[in-house]
C-alpha positions in Angstrom: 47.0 -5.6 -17.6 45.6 -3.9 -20.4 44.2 -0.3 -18.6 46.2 2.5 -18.8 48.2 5.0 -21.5 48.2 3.9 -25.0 49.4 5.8 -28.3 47.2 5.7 -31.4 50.3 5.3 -33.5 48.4 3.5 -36.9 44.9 3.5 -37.9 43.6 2.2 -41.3 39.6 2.7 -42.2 37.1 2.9 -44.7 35.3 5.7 -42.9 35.0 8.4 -45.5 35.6 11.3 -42.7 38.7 9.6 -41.6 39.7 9.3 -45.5 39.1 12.8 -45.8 41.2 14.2 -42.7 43.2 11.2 -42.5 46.6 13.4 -43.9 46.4 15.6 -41.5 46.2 13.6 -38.2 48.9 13.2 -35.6 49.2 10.4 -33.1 46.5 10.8 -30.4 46.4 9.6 -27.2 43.8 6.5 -25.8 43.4 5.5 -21.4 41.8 2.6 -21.4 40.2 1.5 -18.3 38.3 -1.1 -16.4 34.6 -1.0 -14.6 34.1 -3.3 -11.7 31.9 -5.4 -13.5 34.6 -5.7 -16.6 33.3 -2.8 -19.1 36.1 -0.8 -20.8 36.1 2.8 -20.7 38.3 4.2 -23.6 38.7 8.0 -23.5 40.8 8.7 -26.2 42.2 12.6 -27.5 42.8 13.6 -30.9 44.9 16.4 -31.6 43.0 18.7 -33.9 45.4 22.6 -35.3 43.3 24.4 -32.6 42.1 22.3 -29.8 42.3 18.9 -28.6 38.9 16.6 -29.5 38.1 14.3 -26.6 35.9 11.1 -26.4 34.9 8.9 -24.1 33.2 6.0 -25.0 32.1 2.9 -22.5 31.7 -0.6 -24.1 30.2 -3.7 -22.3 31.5 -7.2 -22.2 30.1 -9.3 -25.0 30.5 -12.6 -23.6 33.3 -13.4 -25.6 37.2 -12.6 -24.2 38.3 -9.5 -25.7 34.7 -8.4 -27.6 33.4 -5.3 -26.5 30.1 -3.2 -28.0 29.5 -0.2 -27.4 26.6 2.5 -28.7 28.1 5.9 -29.5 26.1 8.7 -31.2 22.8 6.6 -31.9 25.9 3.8 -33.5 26.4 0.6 -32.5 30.1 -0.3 -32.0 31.9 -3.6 -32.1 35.2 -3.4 -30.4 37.8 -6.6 -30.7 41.3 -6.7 -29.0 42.8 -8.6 -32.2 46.3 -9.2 -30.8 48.1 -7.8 -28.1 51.0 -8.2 -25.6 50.0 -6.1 -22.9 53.3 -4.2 -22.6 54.4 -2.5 -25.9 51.5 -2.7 -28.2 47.8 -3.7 -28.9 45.6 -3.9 -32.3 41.8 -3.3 -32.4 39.4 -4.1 -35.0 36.2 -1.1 -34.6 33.4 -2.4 -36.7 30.5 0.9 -36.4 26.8 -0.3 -37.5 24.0 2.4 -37.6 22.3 4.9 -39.5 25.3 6.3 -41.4 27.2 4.2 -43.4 28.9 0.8 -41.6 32.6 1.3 -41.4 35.4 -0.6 -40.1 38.8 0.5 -38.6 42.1 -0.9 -37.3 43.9 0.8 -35.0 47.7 -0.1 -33.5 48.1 1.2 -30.0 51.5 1.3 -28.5 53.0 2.4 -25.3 55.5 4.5 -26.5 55.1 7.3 -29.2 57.5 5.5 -31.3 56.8 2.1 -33.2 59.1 -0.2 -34.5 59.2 -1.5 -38.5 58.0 -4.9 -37.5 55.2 -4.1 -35.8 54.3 -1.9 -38.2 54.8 -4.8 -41.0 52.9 -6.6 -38.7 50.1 -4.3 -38.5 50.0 -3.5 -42.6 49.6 -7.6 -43.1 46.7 -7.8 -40.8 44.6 -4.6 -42.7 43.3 -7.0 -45.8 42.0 -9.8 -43.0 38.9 -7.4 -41.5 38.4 -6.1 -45.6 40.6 -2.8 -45.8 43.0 -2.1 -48.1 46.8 0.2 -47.5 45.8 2.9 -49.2 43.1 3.5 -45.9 46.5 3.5 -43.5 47.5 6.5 -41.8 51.1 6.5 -39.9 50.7 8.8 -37.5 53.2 11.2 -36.5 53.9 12.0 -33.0 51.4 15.3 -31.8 54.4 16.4 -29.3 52.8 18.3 -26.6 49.4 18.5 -25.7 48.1 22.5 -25.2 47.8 23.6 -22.0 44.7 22.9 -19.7 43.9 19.8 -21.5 45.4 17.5 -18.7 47.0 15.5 -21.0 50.5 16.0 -20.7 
């Protein structure tokens, strides 16, 4: 129910690279997937001015229904489905422990490019509850078309 195309449409964080480039960012793109034995694959795309950056991260089940962790680039990654409704939109809480500094994100996926006000209220009121503040919040416009040979069209 909750594999498939997503749209990175709102992300707030206290990571300082994300502060830095934050601006500048467009909507990327996230295909979430399952394993047989219930691990989430999340490949996601970020539109950068000359390329597109792809990742692809596994997590593992925690235990716990919608907790994932995850270890990315010698970090550990904490990855709860805060709220979602399967169909239009989903919000994720990313807490990342390790050797660089611990930061915490919130992201609002949405099947469409496009986001309504509510939700977006909706997301901005739930930023303070994991310890953010709305100055961290990036909108992010719609990328329009992925280059060529990426295979994400």
């Amino acid at each position: 129910q909750f594999a498939g195309i997503w749209h990175v449409t709102a992300v707030a964080s206290n990571c300082s690279i994300f502060l830095k480039m934050k601006d500048g960012m467009k909507s990327s793109m996230a295909i979430i997937s399952f394993m047989p034995e219930g691990d989430l694959a999340l490949k996601l795309v970020w539109p950068l001015p000359d390329k597109c950056q792809k990742f692809e991260l596994l997590f593992q089940q925690s235990g716990q229904a919608g907790h994932y962790v995850g270890m990315w680039a010698q970090e550990m990654r904490d990855l709860h489905v805060m709220d979602t409704d399967y169909s239009h939109y989903a919000v994720l809480h990313e807490a990342q422990h390790g050797e660089t500094e611990p930061s915490t994100a919130l992201q609002l996926l949405t099947r469409e490019q496009d986001v309504s006000p509510q939700l977006l209220q909706k997301f901005v009121e739930l930023i303070p509850t994991v310890g953010l503040t709305e100055d961290m919040l990036a909108i992010l416009p719609k990328s329009g078309e992925w280059p060529e040979g990426t295979g994400w069209q």
